[in-house]
C-alpha positions as CSV (number, residue, x, y, z in Angstrom):
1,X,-1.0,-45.7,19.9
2,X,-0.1,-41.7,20.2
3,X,0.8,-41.8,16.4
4,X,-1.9,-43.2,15.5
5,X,-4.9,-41.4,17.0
6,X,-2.4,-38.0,15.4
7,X,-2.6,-40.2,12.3
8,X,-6.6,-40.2,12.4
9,X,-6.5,-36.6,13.6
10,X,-5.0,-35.4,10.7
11,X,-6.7,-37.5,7.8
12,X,-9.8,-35.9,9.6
13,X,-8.9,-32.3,9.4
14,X,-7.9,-32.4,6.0
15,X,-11.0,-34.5,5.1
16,X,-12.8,-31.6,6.8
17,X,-10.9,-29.2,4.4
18,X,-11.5,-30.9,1.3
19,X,-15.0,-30.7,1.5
20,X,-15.1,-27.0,2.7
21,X,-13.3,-26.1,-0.4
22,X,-15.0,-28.7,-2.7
23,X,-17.6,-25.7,-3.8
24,X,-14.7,-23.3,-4.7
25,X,-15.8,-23.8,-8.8
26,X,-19.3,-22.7,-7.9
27,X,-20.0,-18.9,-9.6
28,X,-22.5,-17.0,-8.6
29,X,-22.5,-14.8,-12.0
30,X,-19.5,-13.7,-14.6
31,X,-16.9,-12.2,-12.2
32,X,-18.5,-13.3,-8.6
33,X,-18.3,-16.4,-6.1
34,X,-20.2,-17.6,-3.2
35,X,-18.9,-17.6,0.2
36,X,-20.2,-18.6,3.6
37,X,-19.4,-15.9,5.9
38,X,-18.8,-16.8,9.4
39,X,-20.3,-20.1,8.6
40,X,-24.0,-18.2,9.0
41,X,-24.2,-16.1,6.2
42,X,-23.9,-17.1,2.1
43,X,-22.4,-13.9,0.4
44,X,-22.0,-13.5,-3.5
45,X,-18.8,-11.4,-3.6
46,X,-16.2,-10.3,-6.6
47,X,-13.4,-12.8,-6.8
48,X,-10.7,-10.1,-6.0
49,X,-12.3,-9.7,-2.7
50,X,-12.6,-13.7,-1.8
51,X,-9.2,-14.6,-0.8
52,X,-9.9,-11.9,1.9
53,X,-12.7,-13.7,3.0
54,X,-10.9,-17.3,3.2
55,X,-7.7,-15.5,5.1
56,X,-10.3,-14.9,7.9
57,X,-11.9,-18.0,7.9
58,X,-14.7,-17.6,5.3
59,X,-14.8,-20.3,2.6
60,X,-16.4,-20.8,-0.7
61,X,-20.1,-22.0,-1.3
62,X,-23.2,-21.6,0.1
63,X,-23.5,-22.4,3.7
């Protein structure tokens, strides 16, 4: 019973991750993406700056 409820645990989280990143092909304009920063705010950024965004928690789309 333990494996499965870590079973349904996982499949949920990455479920969860799928769709946070499902927007990543959205651009905002030429060289730019949207992010959702701190899950409050949507930011159009340069896509140099973005991965800097996700390492902290940010992801991509609107929120």
């Amino acid at each position: 019973m333990k494996v499965l409820t870590v079973l349904v645990l996982v499949f949920a989280v990455s479920a969860c991750a799928q769709m946070r990143h499902r927007h990543m092909v959205e651009k905002a304009g030429g060289d730019t993406v949207f992010v959702c920063h701190k899950g409050k705010k949507t930011l159009e950024i340069p896509r140099e700056a973005a991965d800097a965004h996700i390492a902290h928690g940010d992801w991509y789309g609107r929120c």
